[in-house]
Structure formats: structure tokens, C-alpha cells
N, C-alpha and C positions, 0 to 999 in steps of 0.2 A: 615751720616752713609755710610761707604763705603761698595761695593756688590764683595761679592767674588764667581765667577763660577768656579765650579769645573767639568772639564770633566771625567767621569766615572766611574761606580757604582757600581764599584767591590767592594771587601771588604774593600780595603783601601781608593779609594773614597767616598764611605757612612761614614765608619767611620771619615773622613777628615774633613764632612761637619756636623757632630754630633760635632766634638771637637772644631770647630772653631765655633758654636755658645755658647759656653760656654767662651770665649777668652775676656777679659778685656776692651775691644772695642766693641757694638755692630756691628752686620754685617746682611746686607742683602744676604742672601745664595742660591746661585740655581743650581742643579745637575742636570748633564747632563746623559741621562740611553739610552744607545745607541738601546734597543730593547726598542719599545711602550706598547707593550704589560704588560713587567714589570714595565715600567714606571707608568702604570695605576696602577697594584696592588700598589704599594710601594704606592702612594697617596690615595689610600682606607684605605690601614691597617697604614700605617705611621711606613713602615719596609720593611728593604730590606732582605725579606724570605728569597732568592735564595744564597744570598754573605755574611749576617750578621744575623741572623737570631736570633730573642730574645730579641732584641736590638729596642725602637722605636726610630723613626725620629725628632728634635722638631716643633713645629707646623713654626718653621718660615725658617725651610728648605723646597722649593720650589724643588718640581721634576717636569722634561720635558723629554720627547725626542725629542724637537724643539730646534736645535744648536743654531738658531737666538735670539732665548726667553731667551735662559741663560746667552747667552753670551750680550744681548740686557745692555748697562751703567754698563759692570763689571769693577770694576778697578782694581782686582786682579784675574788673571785666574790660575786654577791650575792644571797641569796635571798626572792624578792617569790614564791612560791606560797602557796595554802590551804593552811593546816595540814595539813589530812585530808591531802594529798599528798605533802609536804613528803619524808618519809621515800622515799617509791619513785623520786622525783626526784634525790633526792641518793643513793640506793643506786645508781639510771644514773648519775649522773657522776663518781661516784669514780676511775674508772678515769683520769678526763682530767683529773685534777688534777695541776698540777703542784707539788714538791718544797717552792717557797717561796710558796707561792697562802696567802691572807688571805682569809677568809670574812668577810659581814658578813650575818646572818640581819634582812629585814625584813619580815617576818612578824609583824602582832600574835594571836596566838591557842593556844592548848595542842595537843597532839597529841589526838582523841579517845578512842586506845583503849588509851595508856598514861598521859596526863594531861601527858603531858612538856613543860617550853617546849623552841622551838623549837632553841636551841642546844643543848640536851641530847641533841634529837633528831641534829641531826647531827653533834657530839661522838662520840653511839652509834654512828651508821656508819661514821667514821673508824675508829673503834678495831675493830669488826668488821672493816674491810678492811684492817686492820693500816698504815696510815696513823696512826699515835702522836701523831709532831711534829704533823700539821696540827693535830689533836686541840686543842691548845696555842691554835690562832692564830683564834680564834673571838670577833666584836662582833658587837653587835644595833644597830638604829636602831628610834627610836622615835619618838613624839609627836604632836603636832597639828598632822597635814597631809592636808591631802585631795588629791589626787593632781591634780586639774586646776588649782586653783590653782598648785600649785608648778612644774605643768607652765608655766603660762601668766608666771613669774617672779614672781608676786606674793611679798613677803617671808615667807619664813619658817624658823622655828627648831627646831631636833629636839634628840635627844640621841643620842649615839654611843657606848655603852657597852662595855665589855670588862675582864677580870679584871684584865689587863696595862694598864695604864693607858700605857705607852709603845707598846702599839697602837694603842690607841685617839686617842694621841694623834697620831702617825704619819697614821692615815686621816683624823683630821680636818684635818689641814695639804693631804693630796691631793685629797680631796673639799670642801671648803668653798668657794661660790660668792660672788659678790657679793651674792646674796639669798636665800641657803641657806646657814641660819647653824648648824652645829654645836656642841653644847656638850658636854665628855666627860664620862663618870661612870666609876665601876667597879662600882657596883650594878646587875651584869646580872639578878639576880633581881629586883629591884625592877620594871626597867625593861621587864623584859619580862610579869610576874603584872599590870603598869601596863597594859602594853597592851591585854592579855586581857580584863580586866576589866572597862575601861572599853568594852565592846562589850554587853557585858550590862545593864550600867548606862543606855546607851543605848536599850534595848529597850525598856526601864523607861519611859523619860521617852517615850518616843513613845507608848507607849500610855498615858502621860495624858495627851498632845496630841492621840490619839484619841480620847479620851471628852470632849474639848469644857475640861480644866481649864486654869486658867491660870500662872502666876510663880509664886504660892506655894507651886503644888503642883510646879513645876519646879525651884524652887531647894533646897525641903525633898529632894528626889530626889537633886538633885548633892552637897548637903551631905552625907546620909547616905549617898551613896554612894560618900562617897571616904572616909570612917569606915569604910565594911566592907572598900573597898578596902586602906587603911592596915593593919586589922586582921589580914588574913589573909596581905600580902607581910611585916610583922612577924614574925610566927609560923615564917615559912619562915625569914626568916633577913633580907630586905631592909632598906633604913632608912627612917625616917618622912621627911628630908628629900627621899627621890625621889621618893615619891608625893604631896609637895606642888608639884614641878616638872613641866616640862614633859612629861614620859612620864608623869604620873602626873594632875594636877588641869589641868593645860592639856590634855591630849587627851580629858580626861572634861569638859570646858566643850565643847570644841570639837565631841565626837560627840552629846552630847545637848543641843545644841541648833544645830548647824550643819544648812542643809536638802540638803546632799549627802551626809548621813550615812546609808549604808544600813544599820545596827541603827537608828536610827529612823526611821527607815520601814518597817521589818518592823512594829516594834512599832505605828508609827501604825494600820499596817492591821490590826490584832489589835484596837486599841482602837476603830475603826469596825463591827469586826465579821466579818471578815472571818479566813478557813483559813489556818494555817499555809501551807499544801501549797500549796492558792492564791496566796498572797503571793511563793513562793518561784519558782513558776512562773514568773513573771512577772517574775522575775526575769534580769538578766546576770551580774552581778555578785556574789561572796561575800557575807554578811553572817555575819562570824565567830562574833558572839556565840552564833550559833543552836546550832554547832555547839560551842561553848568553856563553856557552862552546866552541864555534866553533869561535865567533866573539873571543870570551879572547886569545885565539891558533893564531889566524890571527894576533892580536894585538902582542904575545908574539914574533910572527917569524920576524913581522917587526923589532922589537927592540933587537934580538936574545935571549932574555932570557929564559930560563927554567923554564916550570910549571909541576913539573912531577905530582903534584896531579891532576889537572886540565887534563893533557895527559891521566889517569887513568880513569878518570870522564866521557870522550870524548869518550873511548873505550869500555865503558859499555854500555852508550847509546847508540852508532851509530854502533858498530863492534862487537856487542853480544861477547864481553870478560865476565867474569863470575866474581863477585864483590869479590870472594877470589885469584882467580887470578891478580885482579889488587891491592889488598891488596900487596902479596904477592912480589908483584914487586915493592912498594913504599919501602916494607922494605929491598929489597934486591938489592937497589943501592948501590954506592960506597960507603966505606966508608970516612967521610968527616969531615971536624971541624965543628963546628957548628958557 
């Protein structure tokens, strides 16, 4: 029986470690819940109130807030933190990895103050703490899933990406469940600039479901914005078929217009009227895109491409533009072929 650790116990951590003990493989499972305090509750009630709430735990998922204890003979680690974190999380647990441990980063969002995806990020700390091999043994999970559903079994499909394609193929034989359907790629840049993106994109579309518009102006939204999407993982280096699959055009259907999606609802509240800083507040939960706008801009200038949805996104959040003003100006670029 292999032991899979999961760092983080947000929504889609808890949920990660609900779906993989149901997975075709038994597994020894242990979450890692970065505050103690909820660590204790979630091991009382066997639920995580705060990120998942309604949903219990099964009795052979293990919660800590002891990094040593989870990560203590895991062979497969997985990471469910915010980006913003991502790095000082995995610089603590390096030490308690072991020799033949398997990452799988699920994480959709860029680092913010180097731009980096997530496996890049922890790629980096490996190789700082002279950790090489692990270096090597790094997948992403991606796609169109909101975390309660998959918690609660309802079907669904992701992708499992990795350079090594007999990794990836490997984790999806250990992880695939009866309603958690795996499918592999090796386009981990694809799969992971897929993720990132489509958060932003979602910001997008909520704040035109704030301003009262309707289909047309949501479906002109996902179309072009999986055009900017495609455009700028191209550039990096991605293929145009991942960002028409499931990590790419099924998680951007699914955030901008699914009503569990917190990038749209950031932005719905932007398009009622309503503060950043407000919205945020009021918040539990990440909404990645907020923080993933500025790093996608950096990315696009290096490469010179044009993101004018993503420009639009950036100026509502950070330069108090007003979400019909920045409507207003997607539709009122050049005219162009398509």
C-alpha cells in the first residue's frame, strides 16, 4: 500500500484526499492543514467545516499539522496550496522527502514574484536543496473540477500531466477511481499556463454576469478567451491540442460559467460594483486569478504577445477601471479576421 501526502486543506486539498481514497489502488492518505487549530476540529468531526463543508472525511484519511508526520514514508506528495505559498511550503518539506517520493503539483496558478508555474517552482527547490533525482520526477493535475463535486463522487475527468510520460502514466494507473477519470499528456506547460489562465478569464466573464449581460456576451468571452489562451501557451512552447482539452477549453467552460467558481464571483462582484479589497474580505477561499494577472502580463511582454482580455482584467483589479469600461474597450479594438 502506497501513502500518498497531500499538502493543503483547502477545498481542493480535502477534496483530493476524499477522491483518492476511493481510487482502485488502496492508499495510505495524510493531509497536511497548515493552521492546528483546524486541524484538530477536522479530526473531531471528520470534515473540513471551513473549505468543504457537508462533506465527511473517510476514517483512513489522516489529518496533521506535523509536516514531518505526513510527509513521514510518502511516496507520492501532492501539492493543493496557493501559489503565493507554494514555494516556502515545499522549501519546509524538502527535508522529509524521501529518495523515491513522486510529486504531483495541483496547483492552478503562476508563482507572483517570479512568474514561474508551479512545477518550475518546485523543480527550483529541489535542485537548491541538492535533491537532483527528485528534480526529474515531477506531474501537474489539471482541469475541470470543483472540488465539492468530485468530493461528493460525481463524475469527473482531469489530466495528469508529466515530461516522463511513464510517470504520468504510472500515477494514473494508482490514482484513477471509478469516477475520477485520468487522462495523460506530456504537455506540462500547456497544461499548467491552461490552468492559470483560465482564472483570469473567469474574472472576465463574471463581471459581465455583473453588469446584467447575457450568452452572447458570455460565449464571445470563452471563445476569445481561449484564442488568447492558445496564443500565449503556443509561444512558450505548449501545443494547441491541450488547450482545446480538458486543462485547457473544459476548465475555462467550467470556471466561467460554473456558480462554484470563485474567479467568477470575484469578478461578478466587480461588475455590481463592488472593492476589490471588499470582495476579498469576504472571502475563504483563493481566487487565483487575482493573484495570476500580473505574472500572465509579465509572461506575455516577454514573449510580446497580446492579452487584451487579461489587460482588461489587470485594470479592474489594480487601476480601479470600472468592468463596463473595460468591456467596452474589448469590444471596441480593431477590427480584425478572426
Amino acid at each position: 500500500m502506497k501513502k500518498i501526502a497531500i499538502l493543503g486543506a483547502g477545498s481542493w486539498g480535502t477534496a483530493l484526499s476524499i477522491v483518492f481514497s476511493r481510487s482502485k489502488q488502496s492508499h495510505e492518505i495524510a493531509l497536511w492543514v497548515h493552521s492546528q487549530a483546524l486541524a484538530e476540529v477536522m479530526r473531531e468531526r471528520h470534515e473540513n467545516s471551513t473549505y468543504l463543508p457537508g462533506i465527511l472525511l473517510p476514517h483512513e484519511v489522516r489529518v496533521s499539522s506535523d509536516l514531518a508526520r505526513v510527509l513521514a514514508g510518502a511516496d507520492i506528495v501532492i501539492g493543493a496550496m496557493p501559489s503565493a505559498h507554494s514555494r516556502s511550503v515545499y522549501a519546509l518539506a524538502t527535508r522529509f522527502f524521501g529518495n523515491e517520493t513522486v510529486f504531483i503539483s495541483a496547483t492552478k496558478g503562476l508563482e507572483p514574484a517570479t512568474h514561474m508555474r508551479m512545477s518550475k517552482v518546485l523543480a527550483q527547490v529541489l535542485l537548491q536543496a541538492s535533491r537532483e533525482a527528485l528534480a526529474e520526477r515531477i506531474a501537474v493535475l489539471s482541469g475541470p473540477s470543483f472540488a465539492a463535486e468530485a468530493a461528493r463522487g460525481e463524475p469527473t475527468a482531469v489530466v495528469l500531466a508529466a515530461a516522463d510520460v511513464a510517470l504520468a502514466e504510472q500515477l494514473q494507473e494508482e490514482l484513477a477511481g471509478p469516477r475520477f477519470r485520468l487522462y495523460t499528456n506530456d504537455d506540462t506547460i500547456g497544461v499548467e499556463l491552461a490552468g492559470a489562465m483560465k482564472n483570469v478569464m473567469a474574472i472576465a466573464a463574471g463581471a459581465c454576469q455583473g453588469l446584467g449581460y447575457g450568452m452572447n456576451s458570455l460565449a464571445a468571452l470563452v471563445t476569445r478567451g481561449l484564442a488568447e489562451m492558445t496564443r500565449l501557451a503556443a509561444a512558450v512552447g505548449a501545443r494547441g491540442s491541450t488547450l482545446s482539452g480538458l486543462a485547457g477549453l473544459g476548465d475555462l467552460v467550467l470556471t466561467c460559467t460554473g456558480t462554484l467558481s470563485r474567479n467568477k464571483y470575484v469578478g461578478e462582484q466587480l461588475g455590481k460594483g463592488k472593492r476589490l479589497s471588499e470582495t476579498l474580505t469576504g472571502m475563504r477561499m483563493v481566487a487565483e486569478g487575482v493573484d495570476t494577472v500580473k505574472p500572465l502580463l509579465a509572461v506575455a511582454g516577454e514573449y510580446k504577445i497580446e492579452l487584451p482580455i487579461t489587460e482588461q482584467v489587470e485594470a479592474m483589479l489594480y487601476r480601479g477601471k470600472s468592468p463596463k469600461e473595460a468591456v467596452r474597450d474589448i469590444m471596441e479594438r480593431p477590427l480584425k479576421r478572426e
